[in-house]
C-alpha positions in Angstrom: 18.1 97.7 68.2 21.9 98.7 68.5 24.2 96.7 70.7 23.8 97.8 74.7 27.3 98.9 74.8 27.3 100.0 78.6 29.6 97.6 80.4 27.5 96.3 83.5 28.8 94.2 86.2 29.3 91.2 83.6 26.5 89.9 82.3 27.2 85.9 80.6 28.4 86.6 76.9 26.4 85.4 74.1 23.2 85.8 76.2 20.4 86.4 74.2 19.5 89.7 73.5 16.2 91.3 71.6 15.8 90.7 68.0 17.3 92.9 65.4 14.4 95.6 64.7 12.5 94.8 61.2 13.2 98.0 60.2 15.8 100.9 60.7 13.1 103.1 62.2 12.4 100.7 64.8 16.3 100.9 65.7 15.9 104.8 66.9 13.9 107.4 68.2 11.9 108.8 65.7 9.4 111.7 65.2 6.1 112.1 64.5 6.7 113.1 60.6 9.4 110.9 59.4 11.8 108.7 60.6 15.6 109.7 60.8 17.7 109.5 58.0 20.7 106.6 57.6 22.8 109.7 57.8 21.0 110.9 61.3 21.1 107.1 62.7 24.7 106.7 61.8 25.5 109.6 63.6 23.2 108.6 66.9 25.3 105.5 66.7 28.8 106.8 66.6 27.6 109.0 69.4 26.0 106.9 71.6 29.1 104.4 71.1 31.9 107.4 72.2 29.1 108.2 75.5 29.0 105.5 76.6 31.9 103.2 76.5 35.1 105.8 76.9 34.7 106.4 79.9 33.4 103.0 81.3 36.5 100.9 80.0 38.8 102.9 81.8 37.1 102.4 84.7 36.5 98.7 83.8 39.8 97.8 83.8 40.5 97.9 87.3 37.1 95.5 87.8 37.5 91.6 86.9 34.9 91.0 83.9 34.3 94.5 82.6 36.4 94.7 79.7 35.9 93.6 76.6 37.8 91.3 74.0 38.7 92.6 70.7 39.0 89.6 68.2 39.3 91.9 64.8 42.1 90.5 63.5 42.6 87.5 65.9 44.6 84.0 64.2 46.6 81.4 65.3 50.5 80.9 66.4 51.6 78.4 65.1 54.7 76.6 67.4 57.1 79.2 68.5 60.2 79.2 70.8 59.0 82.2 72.7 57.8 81.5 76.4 54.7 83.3 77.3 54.4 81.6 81.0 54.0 84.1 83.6 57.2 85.9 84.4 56.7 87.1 87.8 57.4 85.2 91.1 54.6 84.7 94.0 55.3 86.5 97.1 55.5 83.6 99.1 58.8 82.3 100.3 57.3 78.4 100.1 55.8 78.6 96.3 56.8 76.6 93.8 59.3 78.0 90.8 58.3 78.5 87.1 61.1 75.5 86.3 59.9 73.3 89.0 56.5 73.7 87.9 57.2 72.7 84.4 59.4 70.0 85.6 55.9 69.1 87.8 54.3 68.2 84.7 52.1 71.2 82.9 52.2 71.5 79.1 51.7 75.0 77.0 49.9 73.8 74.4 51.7 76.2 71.8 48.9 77.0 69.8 47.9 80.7 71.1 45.7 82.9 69.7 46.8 86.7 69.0 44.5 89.5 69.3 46.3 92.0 67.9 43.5 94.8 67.9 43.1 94.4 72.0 45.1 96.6 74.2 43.0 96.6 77.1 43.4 94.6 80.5 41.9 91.1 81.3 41.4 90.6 84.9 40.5 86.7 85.0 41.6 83.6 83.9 39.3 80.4 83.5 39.7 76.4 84.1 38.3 73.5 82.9 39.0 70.1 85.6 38.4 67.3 83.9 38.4 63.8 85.1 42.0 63.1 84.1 43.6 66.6 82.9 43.0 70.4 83.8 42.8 72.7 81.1 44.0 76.5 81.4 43.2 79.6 79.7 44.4 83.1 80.6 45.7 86.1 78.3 48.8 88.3 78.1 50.4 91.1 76.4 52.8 91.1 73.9 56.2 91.5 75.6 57.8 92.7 72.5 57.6 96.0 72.3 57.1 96.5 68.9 53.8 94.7 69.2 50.6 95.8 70.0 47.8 93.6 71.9 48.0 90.4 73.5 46.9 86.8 73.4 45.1 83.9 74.9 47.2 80.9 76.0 46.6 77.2 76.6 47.8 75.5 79.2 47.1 72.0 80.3 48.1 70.0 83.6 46.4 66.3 84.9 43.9 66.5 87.2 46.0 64.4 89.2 48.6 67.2 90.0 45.8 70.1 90.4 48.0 71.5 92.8 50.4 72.7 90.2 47.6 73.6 88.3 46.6 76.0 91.1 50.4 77.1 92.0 50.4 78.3 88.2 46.9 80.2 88.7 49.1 82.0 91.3 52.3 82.8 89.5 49.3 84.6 87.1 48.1 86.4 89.8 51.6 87.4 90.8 51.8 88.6 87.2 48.7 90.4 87.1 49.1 92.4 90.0 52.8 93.6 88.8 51.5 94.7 85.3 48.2 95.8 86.3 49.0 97.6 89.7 45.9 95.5 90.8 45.5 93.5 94.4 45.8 90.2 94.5 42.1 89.5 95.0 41.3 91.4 91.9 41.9 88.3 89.8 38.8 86.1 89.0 38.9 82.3 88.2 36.1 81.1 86.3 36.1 77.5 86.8 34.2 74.4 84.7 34.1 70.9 84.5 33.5 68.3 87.5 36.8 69.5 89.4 35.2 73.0 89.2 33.3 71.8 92.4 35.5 69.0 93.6 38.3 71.8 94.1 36.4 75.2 94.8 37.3 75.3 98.1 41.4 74.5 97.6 41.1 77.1 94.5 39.3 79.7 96.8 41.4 79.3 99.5 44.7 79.1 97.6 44.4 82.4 95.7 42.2 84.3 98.1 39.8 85.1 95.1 36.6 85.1 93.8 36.3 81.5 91.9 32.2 81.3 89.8 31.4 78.0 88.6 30.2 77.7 85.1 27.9 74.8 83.9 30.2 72.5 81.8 27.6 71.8 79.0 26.8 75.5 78.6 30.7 76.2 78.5 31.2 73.8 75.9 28.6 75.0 73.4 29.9 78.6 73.7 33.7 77.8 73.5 32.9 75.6 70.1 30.2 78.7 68.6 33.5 80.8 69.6 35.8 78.4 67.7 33.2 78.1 64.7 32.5 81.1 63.7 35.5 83.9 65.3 38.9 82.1 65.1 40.2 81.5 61.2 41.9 78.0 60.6 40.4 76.9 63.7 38.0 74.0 62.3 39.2 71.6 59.5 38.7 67.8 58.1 40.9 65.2 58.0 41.7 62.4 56.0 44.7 60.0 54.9 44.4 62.1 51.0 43.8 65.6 52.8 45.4 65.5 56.2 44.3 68.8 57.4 41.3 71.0 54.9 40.1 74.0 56.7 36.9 75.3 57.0 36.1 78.7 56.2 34.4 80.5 59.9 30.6 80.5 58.6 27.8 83.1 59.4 26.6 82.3 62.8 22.9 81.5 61.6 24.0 78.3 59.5 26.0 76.2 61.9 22.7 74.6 63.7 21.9 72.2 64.1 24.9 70.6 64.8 26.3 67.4 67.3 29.2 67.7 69.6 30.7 64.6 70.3 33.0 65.3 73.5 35.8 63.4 74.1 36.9 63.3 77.7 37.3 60.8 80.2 33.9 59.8 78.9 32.2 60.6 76.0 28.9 63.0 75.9 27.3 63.3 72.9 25.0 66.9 72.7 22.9 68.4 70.2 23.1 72.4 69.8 19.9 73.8 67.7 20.9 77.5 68.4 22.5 79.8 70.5 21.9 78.0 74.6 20.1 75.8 73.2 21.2 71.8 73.3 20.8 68.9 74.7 22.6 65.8 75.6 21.3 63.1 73.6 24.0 60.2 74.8 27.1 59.4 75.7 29.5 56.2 76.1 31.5 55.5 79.3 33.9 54.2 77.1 36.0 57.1 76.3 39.6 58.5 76.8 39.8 57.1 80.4 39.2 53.8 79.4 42.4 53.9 76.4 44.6 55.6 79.1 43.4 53.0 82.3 43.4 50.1 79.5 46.9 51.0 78.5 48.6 51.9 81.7 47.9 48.2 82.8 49.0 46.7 79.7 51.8 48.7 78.9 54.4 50.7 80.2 53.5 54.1 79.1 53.0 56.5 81.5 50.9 58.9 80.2 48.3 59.8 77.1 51.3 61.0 75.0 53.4 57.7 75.7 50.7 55.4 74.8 49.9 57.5 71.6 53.4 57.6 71.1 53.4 54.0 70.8 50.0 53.3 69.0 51.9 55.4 65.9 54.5 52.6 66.0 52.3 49.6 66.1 50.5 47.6 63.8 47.0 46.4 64.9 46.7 43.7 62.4 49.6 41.6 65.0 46.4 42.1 67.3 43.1 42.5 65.6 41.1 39.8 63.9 40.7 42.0 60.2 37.7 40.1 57.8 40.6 38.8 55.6 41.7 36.2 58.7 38.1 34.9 58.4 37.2 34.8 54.6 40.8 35.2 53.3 39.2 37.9 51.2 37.0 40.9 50.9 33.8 40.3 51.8 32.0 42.4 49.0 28.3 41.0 49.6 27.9 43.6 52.5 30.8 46.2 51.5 33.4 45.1 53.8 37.5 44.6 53.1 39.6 42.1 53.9 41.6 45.0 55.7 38.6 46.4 58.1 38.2 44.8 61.8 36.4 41.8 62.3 37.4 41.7 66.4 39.5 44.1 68.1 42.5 42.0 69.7 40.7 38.7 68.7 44.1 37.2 68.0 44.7 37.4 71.2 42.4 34.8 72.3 42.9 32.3 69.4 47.1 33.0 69.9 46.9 32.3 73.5 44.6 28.9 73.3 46.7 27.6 70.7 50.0 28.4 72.7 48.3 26.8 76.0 47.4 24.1 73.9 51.1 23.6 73.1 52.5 23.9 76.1 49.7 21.4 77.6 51.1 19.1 74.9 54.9 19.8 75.8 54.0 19.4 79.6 54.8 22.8 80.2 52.8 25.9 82.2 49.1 26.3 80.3 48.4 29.8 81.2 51.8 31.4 81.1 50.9 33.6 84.2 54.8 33.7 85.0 55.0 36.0 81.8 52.6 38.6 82.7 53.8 42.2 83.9 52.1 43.4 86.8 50.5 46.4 87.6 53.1 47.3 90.5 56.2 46.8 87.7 55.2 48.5 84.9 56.9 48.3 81.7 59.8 50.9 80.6 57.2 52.7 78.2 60.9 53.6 75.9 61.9 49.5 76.4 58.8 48.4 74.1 59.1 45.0 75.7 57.0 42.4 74.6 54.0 41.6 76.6 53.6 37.5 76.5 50.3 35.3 76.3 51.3 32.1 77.2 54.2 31.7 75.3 52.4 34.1 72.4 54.2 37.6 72.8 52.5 41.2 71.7 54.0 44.2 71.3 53.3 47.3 73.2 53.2 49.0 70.0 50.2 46.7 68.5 48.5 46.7 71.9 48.4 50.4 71.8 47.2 50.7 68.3 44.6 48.1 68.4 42.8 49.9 71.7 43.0 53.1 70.3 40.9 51.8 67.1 39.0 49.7 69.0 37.4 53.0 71.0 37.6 55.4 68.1 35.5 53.2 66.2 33.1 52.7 68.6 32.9 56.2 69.5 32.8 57.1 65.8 29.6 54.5 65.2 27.5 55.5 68.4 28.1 59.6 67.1 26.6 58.3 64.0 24.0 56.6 65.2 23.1 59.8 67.1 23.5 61.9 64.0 21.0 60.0 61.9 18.6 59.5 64.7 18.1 63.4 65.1 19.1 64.1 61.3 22.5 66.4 62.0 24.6 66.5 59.0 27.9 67.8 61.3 29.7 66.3 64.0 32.0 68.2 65.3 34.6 66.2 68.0 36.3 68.1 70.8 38.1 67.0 73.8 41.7 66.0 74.8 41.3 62.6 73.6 41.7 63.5 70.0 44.8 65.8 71.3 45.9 66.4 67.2 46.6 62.7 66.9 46.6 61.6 63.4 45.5 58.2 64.0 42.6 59.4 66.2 40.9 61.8 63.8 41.3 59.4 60.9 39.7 56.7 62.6 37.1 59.0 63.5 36.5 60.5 60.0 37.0 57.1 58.1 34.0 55.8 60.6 31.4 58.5 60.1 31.8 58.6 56.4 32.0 54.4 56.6 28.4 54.6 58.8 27.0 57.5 57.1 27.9 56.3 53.0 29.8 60.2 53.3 26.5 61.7 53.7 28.3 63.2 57.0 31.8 65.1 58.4 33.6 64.7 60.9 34.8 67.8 62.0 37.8 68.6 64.4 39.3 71.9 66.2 43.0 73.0 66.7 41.9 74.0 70.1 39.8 71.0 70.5 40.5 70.2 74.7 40.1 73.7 75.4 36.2 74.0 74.6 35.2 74.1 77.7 37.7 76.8 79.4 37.0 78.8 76.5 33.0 78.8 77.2 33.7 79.9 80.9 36.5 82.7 79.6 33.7 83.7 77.4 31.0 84.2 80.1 32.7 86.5 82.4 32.7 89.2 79.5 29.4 91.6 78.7 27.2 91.0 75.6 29.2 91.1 72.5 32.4 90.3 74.0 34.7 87.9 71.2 32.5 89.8 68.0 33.9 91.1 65.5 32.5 94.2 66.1 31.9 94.6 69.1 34.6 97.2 70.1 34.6 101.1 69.1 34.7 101.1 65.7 32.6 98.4 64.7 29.4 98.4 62.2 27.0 100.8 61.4 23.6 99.9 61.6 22.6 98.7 58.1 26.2 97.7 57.4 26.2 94.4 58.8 27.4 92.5 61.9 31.2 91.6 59.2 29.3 92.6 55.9 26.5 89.6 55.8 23.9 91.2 56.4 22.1 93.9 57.8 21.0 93.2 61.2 24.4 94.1 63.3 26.1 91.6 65.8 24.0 88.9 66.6 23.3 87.8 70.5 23.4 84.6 71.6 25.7 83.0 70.4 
């Protein structure tokens, strides 16, 4: 049947609706003699498409959730100059200002999407609280006004400072109600992720809105379907030869199975047969909280983009034990170069015996504890002082790089493993531990292909930390909402959901 294109009170998007109808007669009422013709059913359509929904979206704008996202069109920004932070100032004389905010420590992630075919209002914005950051989407107009529609943006804060997380949310609201006319309250927050519970009641009571809580696994499969199949040069491979190949956005029916490998504070590892329908398989507690926890103590980086910062700098062969320290060549009997890891930072060990050894000889200090930076003093992360090992000294730089192979490489084999197990030829890797870092994704990509004799890809997202927000900005909207399509003007029955074939949009996504 024909997309329900009455806007409800917000049913979750991509729920699963009723199949297409075998047949065109099956799509519309029909008479006793002879069903309609594709002239006749075009013209029910176009019909029940201008009843309908006219008159609904202009009430719906003035109601969080019942308006609906245009994506015809829709592609990437690329880094611009051009703020698109909230311009408006909270009524309260004790909030915090947009400079002071930013000086607080968020990040625009400067990748924002443009709808330029959507003119209508948006009445929520939706967070994702992580175990060690907070990521935000919301959507705007164009302020030029030469331009038509508006964008999504991408914001990300650590969980640490979720109150300036929050204090943004209400600068948004602030905005909102000055371009909308709305009331405060209007505003909805759709919330994910463990801190979507941990902070309900600050959020709630904050704002003064409505806050709904959105299953993080469920959040994460619908932001990546989003991502996969709606948003062009979204989805690419990487390697050293072809840093960045893009995928072409594929029919919704061939991208199952597939396995998400999410990259978080952990690691959860789920695999999605269709539309709402996965399952987590595994996971490793070894993730991006243990590179950031490992790291802070052993360097003086002082956060994730200091410590990659200084991996790109190091080399990990001052660190690692590579197959070439133990055979002084490849070892070609089971495929492995002199060049790939034998032990991550097992130098380290065999440096730091044979300098205690020394100094035992020399009468001096055997476990060099003097040398050792403390937690409480932490390096200057721009000094890139050495850190010592009895009298052995390692570079922040190699430290860095080694640890961030060291759980790449670990995560890459165990997504394999879980690949082959339950036959998925994709892997696609999201989360804010990958963050667009060269090194990551190559280490990634280099260790499925290594595991899998490149019988498997590794693939990775532009937008790859914002899965999750995405998912719960997705289910405040009405069936269809983020489908080519889905507005007025979309297909015809028999034409196709984007000319593939002829069964119209497709629910569940």
């Amino acid at each position: 049947m024909p997309p329900d294109l009455t806007l409800s009170s917000a049913p979750p998007a991509f729920s699963t609706v009723s199949a297409p109808p075998t047949s065109a007669a099956e799509a519309f009422p029909t008479s006793h003699e002879q069903p309609p013709s594709q002239a006749q059913q075009n013209e029910a359509y176009r019909n029940h498409k201008r009843r309908t929904t006219q008159p609904e979206l202009v009430d719906a704008i003035s109601h969080p959730g019942d308006v609906r996202i245009n994506v015809q069109g829709a592609f990437i920004v690329d880094e611009e100059n051009g703020s698109t932070t909230p311009s408006s100032e909270p009524s309260s004389d004790t909030s915090m200002s947009l400079k002071e905010l930013e000086d607080g420590g968020y990040e625009h992630d400067g990748k924002d999407i443009r709808l330029p075919n959507h003119t209508q209002g948006v009445s929520h914005i939706a967070v994702d609280i992580g175990g060690s950051l907070a990521k935000l989407v919301y959507f705007t107009r164009e302020h030029s006004s030469s331009e038509i529609g508006g964008r999504l943006n991408f914001v990300k804060f650590e969980t640490d400072k979720i109150d300036t997380c929050i204090e943004f949310m209400r600068h948004l609201q602030a905005e909102h109600q000055t371009q909308n006319g709305s009331k405060p309250k209007d505003l909805c927050v759709m919330a994910t992720g463990g801190g979507a519970f941990k902070y309900y009641d600050k959020i709630r009571e904050a704002l003064k809105v409505e806050v709904l809580r959105e299953d993080e696994m469920e959040c994460l499969i619908i932001g990546l379907d989003f991502f996969i199949t709606e948003i062009p040069s979204e989805v690419f491979t990487y390697s050293e030869a072809n840093p960045m190949s893009f995928v072409a956005s594929p029919p919704s029916k061939t991208i199952y199975p597939y396995l998400l490998v999410n990259i978080g504070s952990g690691v959860s590892m789920i695999k999605v047969s269709g539309p709402r329908q996965y399952t987590r398989i595994g996971g490793t507690s070894l993730g991006g909280g243990t590179l950031w926890g490992l790291l802070s103590l052993l360097t003086g980086a002082r956060n994730f983009d200091d410590m990659l910062k200084l991996a790109e700098k190091g080399d990990n062969t001052a660190v690692d034990m590579l197959v070439g320290d133990i055979y002084g060549m490849d070892y070609n009997k089971i495929g492995l170069k002199s060049t790939a890891i034998a032990s991550s930072f097992g130098k380290v060990y065999k440096m730091k015996r044979a300098a205690e050894r020394e100094a035992e000889d020399h009468g001096g200090l055997a476990n060099g504890d003097h040398e050792h930076p403390s937690a409480s003093s932490p390096l200057d992360p721009t000094s890139a002082d050495p850190i010592t090992a009895g009298n052995t000294k390692f570079k922040p730089e190699d430290i860095s790089r080694s640890l961030l192979y060291a759980v790449s490489n670990n995560i890459g084999q165990i997504a394999y493993l879980h690949a082959s197990a339950h036959n998925l030829e994709h892997i696609y890797f999201g989360g804010s531990f990958i963050g667009g870092h060269y090194q990551t994704m190559n280490t990634l990509s280099y260790a499925i292909k290594f595991w899998s004799k490149g019988e498997k890809k590794a693939y990775f997202l532009r937008h790859e930390g914002y899965l999750g927000a995405v998912g719960a900005f997705l289910k405040r909207q009405p069936r269809n909402w983020g489908r080519r399509g889905s507005m007025d003007g979309g297909p015809l029955p028999g034409e196709g959901f984007d000319g593939r074939d002829g069964n119209g949009p497709v629910g569940g996504r």
